[in-house]
Structures are given as structure tokens and as C-alpha cells.
N, C-alpha and C positions, 0 to 999 in steps of 0.2 A: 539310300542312306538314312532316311526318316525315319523308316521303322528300328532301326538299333540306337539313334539316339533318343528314340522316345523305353526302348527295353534298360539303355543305361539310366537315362533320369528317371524312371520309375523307380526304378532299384536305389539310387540316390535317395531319391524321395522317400523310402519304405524305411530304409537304413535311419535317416535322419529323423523320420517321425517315431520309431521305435527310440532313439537316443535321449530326446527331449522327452516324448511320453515317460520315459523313465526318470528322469533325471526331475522331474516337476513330482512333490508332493500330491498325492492321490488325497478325498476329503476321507477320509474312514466313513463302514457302514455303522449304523445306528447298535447292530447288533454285535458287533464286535467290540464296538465302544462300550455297552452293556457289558459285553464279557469280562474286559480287562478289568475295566472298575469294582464289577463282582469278585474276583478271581483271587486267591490267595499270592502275599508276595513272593512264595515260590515260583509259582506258574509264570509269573508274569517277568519275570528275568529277563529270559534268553529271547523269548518269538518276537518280543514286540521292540529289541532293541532299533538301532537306526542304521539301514543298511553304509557299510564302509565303503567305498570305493562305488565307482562306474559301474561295471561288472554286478555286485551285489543289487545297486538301485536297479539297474534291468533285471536281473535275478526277483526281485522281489513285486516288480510289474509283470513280470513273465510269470511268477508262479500264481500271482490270484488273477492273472486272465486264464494262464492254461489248464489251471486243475479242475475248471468249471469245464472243459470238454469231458464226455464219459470214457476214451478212449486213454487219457493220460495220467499214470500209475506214478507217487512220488515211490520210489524207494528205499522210503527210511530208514528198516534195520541196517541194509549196508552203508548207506549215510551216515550214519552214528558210528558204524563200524570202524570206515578210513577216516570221520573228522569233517566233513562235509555238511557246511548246513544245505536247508533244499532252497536256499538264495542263490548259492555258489553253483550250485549242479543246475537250477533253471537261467543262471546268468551264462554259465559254458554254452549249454544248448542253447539259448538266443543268439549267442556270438557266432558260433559252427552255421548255426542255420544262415545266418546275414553273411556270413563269409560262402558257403556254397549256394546263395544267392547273387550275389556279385561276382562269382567266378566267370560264367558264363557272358554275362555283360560286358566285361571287361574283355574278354577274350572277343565278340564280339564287334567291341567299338576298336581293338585293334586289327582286328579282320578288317574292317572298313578303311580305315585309315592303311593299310598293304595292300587295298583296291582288290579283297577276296570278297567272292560274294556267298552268305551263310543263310538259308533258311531262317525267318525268321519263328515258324512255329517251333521248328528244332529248337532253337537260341531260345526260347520260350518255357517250351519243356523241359530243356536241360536245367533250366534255372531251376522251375519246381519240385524234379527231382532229385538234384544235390541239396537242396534247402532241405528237403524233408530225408536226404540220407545223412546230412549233417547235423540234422536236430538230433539222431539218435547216436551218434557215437558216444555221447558223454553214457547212455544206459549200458553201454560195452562196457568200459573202463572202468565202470561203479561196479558194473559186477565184477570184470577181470580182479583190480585190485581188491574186491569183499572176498572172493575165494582165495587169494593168497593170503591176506591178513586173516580170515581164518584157520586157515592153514598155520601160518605161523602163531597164532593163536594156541591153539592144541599143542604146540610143543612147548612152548610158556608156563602153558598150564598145567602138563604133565609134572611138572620142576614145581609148581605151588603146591597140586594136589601131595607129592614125596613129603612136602617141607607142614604140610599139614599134619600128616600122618608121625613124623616124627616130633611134632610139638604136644603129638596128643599121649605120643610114647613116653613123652617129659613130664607127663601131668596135668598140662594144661587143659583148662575146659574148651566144648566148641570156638566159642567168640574169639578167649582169648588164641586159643593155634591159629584160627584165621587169621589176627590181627599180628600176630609173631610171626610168619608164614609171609605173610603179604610186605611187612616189612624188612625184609631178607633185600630182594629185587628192588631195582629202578627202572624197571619194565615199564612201559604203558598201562600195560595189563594189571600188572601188580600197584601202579597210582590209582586205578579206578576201584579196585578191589580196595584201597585203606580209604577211600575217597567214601563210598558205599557204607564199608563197616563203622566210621566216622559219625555219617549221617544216620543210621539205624542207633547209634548209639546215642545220639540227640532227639530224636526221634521215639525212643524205648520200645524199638520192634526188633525181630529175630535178623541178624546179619545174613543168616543164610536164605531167608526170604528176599530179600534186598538183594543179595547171589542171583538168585533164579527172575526176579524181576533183571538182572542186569544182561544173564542170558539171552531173554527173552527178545531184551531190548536191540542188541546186536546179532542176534541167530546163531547164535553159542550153543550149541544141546548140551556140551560137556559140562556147563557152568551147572544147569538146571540140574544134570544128575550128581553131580558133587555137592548140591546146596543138599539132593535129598537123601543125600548118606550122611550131612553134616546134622540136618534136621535130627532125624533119628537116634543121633547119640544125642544132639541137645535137648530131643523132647522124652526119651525114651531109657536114656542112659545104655544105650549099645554100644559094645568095642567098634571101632570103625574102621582100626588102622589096618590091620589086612584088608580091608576091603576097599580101603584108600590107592595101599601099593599096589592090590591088583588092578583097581578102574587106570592108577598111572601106568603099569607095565602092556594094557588092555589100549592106552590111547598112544603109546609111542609105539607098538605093533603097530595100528593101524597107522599112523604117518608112515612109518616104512615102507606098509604096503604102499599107500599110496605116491611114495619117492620110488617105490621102484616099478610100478605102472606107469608114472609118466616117464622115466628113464629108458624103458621097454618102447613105450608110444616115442620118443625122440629118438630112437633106434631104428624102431622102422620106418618112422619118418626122410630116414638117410638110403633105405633101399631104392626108392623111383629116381632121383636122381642122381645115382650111383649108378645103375640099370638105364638110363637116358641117354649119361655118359657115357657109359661102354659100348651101346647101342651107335652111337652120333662116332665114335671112333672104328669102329666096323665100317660102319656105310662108309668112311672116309676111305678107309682100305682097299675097301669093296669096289664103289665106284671107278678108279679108274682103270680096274681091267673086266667092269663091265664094259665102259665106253668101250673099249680097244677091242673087245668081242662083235658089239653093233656095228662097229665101222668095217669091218673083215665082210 
């Protein structure tokens, strides 16, 4: 019984020192202190706010311990993409990991307590590797959700790139169809786009750069090549609009195709257990005049 209550209170133990290590202001390094005081009051906004909640204060102990490992990748473009800061996504995988740490433990000290007896390397092992399969699930779900928010992306913007092309059939110049365009929708998509042309316009740089920087930012390729067919009529004076309707008629083909490749993939997906099924009802059939053959 000694060795599962020393597996449970260790895990206790790890659980509550990660709780407080987070929860206690860290001193700042010399160098980062440097930075922020350098740093324009742009930059300094968003990073260095105070994390909210539980969750974020681990989150933000968890990411400047773990990003100092060489194996541990923050995934920012899709971060930016769902709204995620990398507080929130290192605070998930801290919680997963502590939670498929204690799994085993628990399951353990109540093996003990119904008088079963468990391996304690097992009980050991199992700990270490649910901890480390639960650290990574939040890297599924960032990317699951960035491919459908992309996805749904692309169709958003097929409906902006149209409404460009027909503000530039009106007369208007680049900026302004962007800015006409973008205020059509209360999309997400279409707030970050008036958000962007806003600040370029405070700013006195090209919207369509601040486009392709926003692509960039999220892993949009569509935005980057929209900025460089907008570029070109604002630096060059080119008609654009045909070539507006075709990049839209060119990116709602491809959503199609791709709604009816996973349509196709959810279809065949329904073949093996449909074939399992029909298989598992034979043998039912089957069987008993096989038995009544072996018993003759």
C-alpha cells in the first residue's frame, strides 16, 4: 500500500507546486525589462498585459518555462487565427497534462482501497505517459479548429473579394472598395479587414499591405493574393475587377471541391461498418447450423 500512497502524494504534490509556482508573481528578466521600456506603446499592449484568471497565470508560467525546451513549437498563426492567446493554449496543456497525471493515481489509490493489487511501475508509467499524451491534445484542436476557421475563411472572403470588385465597377479607388467592401459584413473577418484599413490609414501606408501582412499573420494565402491584385490597380492603375470575379469564382470552386472530398471521405468512411455489420449478421445466421453440423 506504501508505494501508491507515495505515487498519489507525489502527484498531489507536483499538481499543487505547479498551482502556486503559477499563481506567485515571477521577478522579470533584466532583458525583457529592457525591451518593454524600449519598445513602442504599440508593441507593448497586448504581451505584457496581466494574465486573467487561474488558467492564464499557469498559462503564462508554463509558456516561459516550456518554450525554453528545443522540442516545443508555440503555434501562433493558428492562435491568431481561432483568438487564442499562447497563455490560454500553454494554460489547456498544463491542465490536460496534470489531469492525465492524476488519472492513474487516483485509479490506483482506489485499487488499493477494493484490496486490488497494481503494479507499481505500470501505475508509474501510465502516469508519464497520459501526462505527456495529454499535454498534446490542445496541438490537435488548434490545429482541428485553424483548418476549419480557415476553411470557413475562404468562403467569407470569396463574398469580400465580389463586393471589392463591384465597388471598383462604382468608381471607387483601391482603399476606398476595400473600406466599402469590408463594411458591407459583420463577419469577424470583415471587423479585422476595417480594423487593418483603419490603422493603415493612421498609419499613411498601403491597406493592401497591411492585407498581406494580415494574411501572413493568420496563414490566409487568399488574403496575400487579393492584397496583390489590389496593389497593382493602386500602384499601377490596372482594371482589376475581372480578375477579382475570377480569383472569387477560382476560391468557391475550390471550397466545393473540397466539401465534396470530405463528403466522399464521410462516405466511405460508412463502408467498414456497414460491411462489419453485415458480416457480424451472416456469422449470426451462419452459426447455428454450423454447430448442428459438428454435433451430427
Amino acid at each position: 500500500m506504501t508505494p501508491f500512497i507515495l505515487i498519489v502524494g507525489a502527484t498531489i504534490g507536483a499538481g499543487l507546486f505547479v498551482l502556486i509556482r503559477a499563481s506567485v508573481p515571477s521577478q522579470p528578466a533584466l532583458s525583457s525589462a529592457v525591451d518593454r521600456l524600449t519598445a513602442t506603446p504599440e508593441a507593448t499592449q497586448t504581451p505584457d498585459s496581466e494574465p486573467d484568471g487561474l488558467e492564464e497565470r499557469i498559462g503564462a508560467w508554463a509558456e516561459r518555462t516550456l518554450t525554453q525546451l528545443p522540442l516545443i513549437v508555440t503555434p501562433r498563426r493558428d492562435l491568431a487565427l481561432i483568438g487564442w492567446s499562447a497563455r490560454t493554449f500553454y494554460g489547456k496543456k498544463a491542465k490536460l497534462a496534470l489531469i492525465g497525471l492524476a488519472m492513474p493515481a487516483v485509479i490506483s489509490a482506489l485499487a488499493t482501497v477494493a484490496q486490488l493489487s497494481l503494479p507499481v511501475i505500470g501505475s508509474v508509467g501510465a502516469m508519464f505517459i497520459l501526462a505527456l499524451v495529454f499535454f498534446f491534445l490542445p496541438d490537435l484542436e488548434v490545429r482541428q479548429r485553424a483548418a476549419e476557421q480557415r476553411q470557413h475563411y475562404s468562403t467569407v472572403l470569396a463574398s469580400y473579394v465580389d463586393f471589392v470588385a463591384l465597388a471598383r465597377e462604382g468608381g471607387a479607388g483601391p482603399a476606398q472598395a476595400m473600406t466599402e467592401a469590408a463594411s458591407i459584413g459583420d463577419h469577424e473577418l470583415f471587423a479585422r479587414i476595417r480594423q487593418l484599413i483603419e490603422r493603415s490609414r493612421m498609419r499613411g501606408t498601403d491597406a493592401w499591405s497591411d492585407l498581406r501582412e494580415l494574411g501572413e499573420e493568420i496563414g490566409v494565402n487568399d488574403l496575400n493574393e487579393i492584397a496583390g491584385i489590389i496593389r497593382l490597380s493602386g500602384e499601377e492603375g490596372a482594371s482589376i475587377k475581372d480578375n477579382l470575379h475570377a480569383h472569387a469564382r477560382g476560391m468557391r470552386n475550390a471550397q466545393l471541391r473540397s466539401e465534396q472530398g470530405a463528403a466522399n471521405a464521410r462516405s466511405e468512411g460508412m463502408v467498414a461498418p456497414l460491411a462489419t455489420l453485415a458480416i457480424s449478421f451472416l456469422i449470426l445466421l451462419i452459426t447455428p447450423a454450423l454447430l448442428n453440423l459438428l454435433t451430427y
